[in-house]
KOLLOVEX-939262 format. One record per residue (C-alpha): residue in three letters; x, y, z. Coordinates in pm, whole numbers, plus 50000, padded with zeros to 5 digits. Layout:
ALAXYZ/...
! end
This chain:
UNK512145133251163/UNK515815126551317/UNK517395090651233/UNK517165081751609/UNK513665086751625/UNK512865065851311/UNK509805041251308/UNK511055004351292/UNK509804988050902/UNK508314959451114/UNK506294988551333/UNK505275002950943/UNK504674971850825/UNK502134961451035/UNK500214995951016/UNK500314991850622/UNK498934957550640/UNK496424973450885/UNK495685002950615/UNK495584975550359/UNK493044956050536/UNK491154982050585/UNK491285000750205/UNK490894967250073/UNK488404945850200/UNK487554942449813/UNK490904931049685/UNK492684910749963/UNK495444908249690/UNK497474937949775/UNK500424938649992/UNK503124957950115/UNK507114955750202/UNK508934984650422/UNK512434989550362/UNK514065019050526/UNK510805037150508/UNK509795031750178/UNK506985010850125/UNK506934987549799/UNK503114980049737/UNK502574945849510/UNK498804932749419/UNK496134932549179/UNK492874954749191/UNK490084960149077/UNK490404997848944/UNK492085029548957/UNK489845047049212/UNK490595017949482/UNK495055024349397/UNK493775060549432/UNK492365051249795/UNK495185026649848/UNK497905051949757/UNK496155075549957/UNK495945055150285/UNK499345040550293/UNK501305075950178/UNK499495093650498/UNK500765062350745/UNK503335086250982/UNK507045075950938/UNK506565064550564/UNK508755084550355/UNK507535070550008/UNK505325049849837/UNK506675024949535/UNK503085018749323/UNK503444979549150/UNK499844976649171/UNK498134963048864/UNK494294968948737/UNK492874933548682/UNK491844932348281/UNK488974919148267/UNK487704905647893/UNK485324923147678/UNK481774906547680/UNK481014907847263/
! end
């Protein structure tokens, strides 16, 4: 893709936050922050299947050129 024909971050941002409504009905605590491209993602879930499926959605969203994972995998305690 030539520089002039870049997608805008606040055009990418708003299609992440639309993947990440969508991938994430479950864990509304997941966001996302374009700069240049790259997409930062920030949140708490539930598992590693759904950051699979997150990952997954947001890396295929045209115009992003790479995906920063900072998701964490709630702990939850051991029942004894």
């Amino acid at each position: 893709m030539a520089l002039g024909n870049r997608i805008p971050d606040k055009t990418l941002l708003k299609n992440v936050q639309s993947r990440l409504s969508k991938k994430c009905s479950s864990s509304p605590r997941v966001s996302g922050d374009v700069r240049s491209g790259e997409v930062t993602l920030n949140g708490t879930i539930k598992n590693e299947v759904e950051r699979k499926q997150i990952l997954r959605a947001v890396s295929s969203i045209e115009g992003i050129s790479r995906v920063i994972d900072r998701i964490k995998v709630e702990v939850r305690p051991k029942t004894v």
